[in-house]
N, C-alpha and C positions, 0 to 999 in steps of 0.2 A: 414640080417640086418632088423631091426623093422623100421615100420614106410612105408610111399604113397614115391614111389621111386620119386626122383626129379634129373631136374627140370620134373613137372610135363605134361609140355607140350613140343612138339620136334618143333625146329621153331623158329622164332625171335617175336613171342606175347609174350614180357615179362609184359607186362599188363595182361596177366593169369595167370601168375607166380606168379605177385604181388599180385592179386586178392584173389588167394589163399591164400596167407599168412596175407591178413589182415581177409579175415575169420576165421582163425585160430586164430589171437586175437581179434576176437571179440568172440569166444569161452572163451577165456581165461579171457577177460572182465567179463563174465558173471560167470564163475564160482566165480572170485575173487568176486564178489558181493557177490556172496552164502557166503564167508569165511566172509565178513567184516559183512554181518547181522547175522553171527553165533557169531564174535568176538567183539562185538560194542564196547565195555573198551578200544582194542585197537585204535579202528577208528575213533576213535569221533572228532580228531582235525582237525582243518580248512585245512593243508596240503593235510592230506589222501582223497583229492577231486574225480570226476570221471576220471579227466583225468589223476591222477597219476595212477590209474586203469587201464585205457586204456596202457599208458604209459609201465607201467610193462607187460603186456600181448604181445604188440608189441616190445619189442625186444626181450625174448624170443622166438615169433613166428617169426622173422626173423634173429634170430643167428642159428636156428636148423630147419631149415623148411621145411626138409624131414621127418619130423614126423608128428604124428598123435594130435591132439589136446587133447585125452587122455593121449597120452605118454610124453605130456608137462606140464600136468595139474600140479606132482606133482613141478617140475621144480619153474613153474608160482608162486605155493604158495610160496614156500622158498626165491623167489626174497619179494615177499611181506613181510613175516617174518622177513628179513634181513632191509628192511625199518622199520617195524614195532622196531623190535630189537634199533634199530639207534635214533629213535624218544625215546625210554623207557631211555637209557642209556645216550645220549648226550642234551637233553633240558626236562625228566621229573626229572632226577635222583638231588637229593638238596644233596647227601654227598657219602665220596667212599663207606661208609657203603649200601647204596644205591645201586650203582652199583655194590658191591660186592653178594652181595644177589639175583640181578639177574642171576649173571653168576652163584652162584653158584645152582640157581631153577632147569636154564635149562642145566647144565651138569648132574643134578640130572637127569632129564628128560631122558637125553641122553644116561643115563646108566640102563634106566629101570624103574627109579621110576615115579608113580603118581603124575602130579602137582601140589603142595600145592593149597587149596582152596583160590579164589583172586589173585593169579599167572599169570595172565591172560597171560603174552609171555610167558611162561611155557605151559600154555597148547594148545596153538597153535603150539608149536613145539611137544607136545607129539602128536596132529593130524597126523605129517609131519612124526613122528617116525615112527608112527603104520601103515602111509601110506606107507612106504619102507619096515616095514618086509611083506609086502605081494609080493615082490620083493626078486624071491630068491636068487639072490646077494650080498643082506644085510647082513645076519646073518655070512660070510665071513668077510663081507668089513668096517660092524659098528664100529671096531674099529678105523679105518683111519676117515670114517664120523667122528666118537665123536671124533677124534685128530683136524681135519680142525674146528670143531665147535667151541672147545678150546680155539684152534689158535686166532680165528675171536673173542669171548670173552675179552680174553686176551691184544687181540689189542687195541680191542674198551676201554675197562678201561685204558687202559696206556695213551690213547690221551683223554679221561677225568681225568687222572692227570695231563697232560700236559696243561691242560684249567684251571682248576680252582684250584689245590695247590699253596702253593706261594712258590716263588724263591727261587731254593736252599739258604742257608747262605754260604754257602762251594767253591762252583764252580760259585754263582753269573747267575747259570742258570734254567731258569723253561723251553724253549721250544724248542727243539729237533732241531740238522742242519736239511738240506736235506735229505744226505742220510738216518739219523737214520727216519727219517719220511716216507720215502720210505719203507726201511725196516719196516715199520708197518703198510703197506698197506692190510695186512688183515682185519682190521678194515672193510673196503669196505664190504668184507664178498662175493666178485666176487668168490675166490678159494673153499668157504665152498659150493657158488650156485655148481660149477663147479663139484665138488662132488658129490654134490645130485644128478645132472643132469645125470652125467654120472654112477652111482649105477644105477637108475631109467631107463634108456634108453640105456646103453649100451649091445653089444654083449660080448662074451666071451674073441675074440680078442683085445675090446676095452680098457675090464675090466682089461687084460694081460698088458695094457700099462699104466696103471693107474700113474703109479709113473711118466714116463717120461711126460704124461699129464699134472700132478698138477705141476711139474715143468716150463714148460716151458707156464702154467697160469700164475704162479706168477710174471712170466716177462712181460704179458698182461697185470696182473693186477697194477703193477707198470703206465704202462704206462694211463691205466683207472683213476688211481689214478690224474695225473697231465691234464691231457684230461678236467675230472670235475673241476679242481681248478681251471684253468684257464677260463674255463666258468660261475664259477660260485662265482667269486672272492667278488662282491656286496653282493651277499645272505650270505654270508661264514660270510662277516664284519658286515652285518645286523643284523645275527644270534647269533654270536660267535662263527663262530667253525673254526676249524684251518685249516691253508690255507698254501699250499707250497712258496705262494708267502709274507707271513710274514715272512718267514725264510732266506728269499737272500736282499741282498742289489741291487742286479741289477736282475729283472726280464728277461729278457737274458738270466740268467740261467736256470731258471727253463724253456725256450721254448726249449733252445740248451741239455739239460737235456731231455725232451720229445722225441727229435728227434732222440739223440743216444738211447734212452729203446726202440721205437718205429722200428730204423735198424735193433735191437736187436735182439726182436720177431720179426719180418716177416723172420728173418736169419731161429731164432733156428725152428719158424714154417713151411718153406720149407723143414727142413731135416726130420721132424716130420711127413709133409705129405708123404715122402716114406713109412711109416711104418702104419701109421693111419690117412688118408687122409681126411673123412670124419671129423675127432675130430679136426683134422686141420684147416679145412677149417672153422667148430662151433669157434675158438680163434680168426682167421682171423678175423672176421666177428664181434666179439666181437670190436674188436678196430675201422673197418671201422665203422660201425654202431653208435659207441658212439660219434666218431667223426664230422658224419654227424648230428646227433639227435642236442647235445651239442652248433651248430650252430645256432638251431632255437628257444628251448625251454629247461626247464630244467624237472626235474621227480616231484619235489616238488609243491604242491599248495601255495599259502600265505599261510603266517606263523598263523596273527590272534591273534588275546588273550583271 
């Protein structure tokens, strides 16, 4: 197994535990700097501040923090990408034409090609490409990457048609129940990180579990999905963007909703850590984590104009 075995101290100092692991995104802080003065086109708006920097750097460094601040880096970026990605498609994009052009850059990207000049989320993800084939697991596993990238693409334009097309004439509907918005929880882009992550830093063993992995993600990321909505229900209406809690007439639902996805995964993740313990505990950690964050602050900077 890669990475500074943990915890890293034997003992009840978990203040050196934690010590460690805010070193590790303050590593991660600093690279993402590097990325945002390489990528300025994407970074320029008032959100993308330091502390969403920090922000993205510390839970990474604390869902997997038996690793090496190296063996995060590429991780670290892809969480940013996927922010960056989300800002491109949900508040710059003015038409589907729009967002179709993006998905279709950076699947271009994803299959090999060069990013059209002024692509600028294009060529941050060709960065992230060229960063994993130096990672000899990729040229195996790229095609599941470029499917999970898809996926997240794919997502993401359906709930910017679900924003801003207008009401069916037919069915009288433009915006998705619950489940069908669950179900397109990709969007999040948690299952495409989860990917990278694990191409990027996994063992051979890890890499053998890959399937039952991304599965029993998707049921993390489900519950990640309603974790943010419910935190962040003001910005959501501030913003425009769609909210689990638009979709129910009794918000009730959507907590009692939370709590069975949430039984769910820590169920499917107990039989998961017989098998790949470590990977296990990285999903756990994903939900305790968000949970606690989600209580104090959110990832976002003001919005701004």
């Amino acid at each position: 197994m890669t990475g500074t075995p943990w915890p890293v101290q034997a003992g009840p100092d978990a203040v050196a535990e934690q010590g460690r692991v805010c070193a590790l995104a303050v590593r991660g802080v600093r690279d993402l700097q590097a990325v945002t003065a390489a990528h300025p086109e994407l970074f320029d708006a008032a959100p993308f501040d330091p502390a969403l920097l920090s922000s993205v750097a510390t839970v990474v460094a604390f869902i997997a923090p038996w690793h090496t601040a190296a063996e995060l880096r590429i991780t670290t970026r892809t969480v940013l990408w996927v922010f960056a990605a989300d800002w491109q498609i949900d508040y710059l994009a003015r038409s589907a034409d729009d967002v179709r052009q993006l998905v279709t850059d950076c699947l271009a990207v994803a299959d090999g090609a060069a990013p059209p000049p002024g692509r600028h989320l294009a060529r941050l993800l060709a960065d992230l490409r060229d960063d994993l084939a130096t990672v000899p697991a990729f040229a195996r596993l790229r095609p599941i990457w470029r499917d999970e990238l898809a996926q997240m693409l794919a997502a993401a334009a359906r709930e910017w048609d679900w924003k801003n097309l207008p009401t069916d004439p037919t069915t009288g509907q433009r915006l998705p129940d619950l489940d069908r918005y669950l179900d397109n929880a990709d969007n999040s882009g948690s299952s495409f990180v989860n990917v990278t992550h694990w191409i990027a830093t996994g063992d051979e063993r890890t890499l053998a579990q890959l399937t039952d992995l991304l599965d029993a993600g998707r049921g993390v990321q489900r519950v990640l999905r309603l974790v943010n909505d419910l935190a962040t229900q003001d910005r959501d209406a501030e913003w425009g963007d769609l909210n689990a809690l638009q979709l129910v007439d009794d918000p009730a639902r959507v907590h009692a909703r939370l709590a069975e996805l949430t039984a769910r995964s820590r169920g499917d993740l107990a039989a998961l850590a017989e098998r790949c313990p470590r990977q296990a505990d990285y999903l756990h950690r994903q939900i305790s984590f968000t949970g606690g964050f989600y209580e104090v602050s959110d990832f976002w900077g003001a919005r701004g104009e």
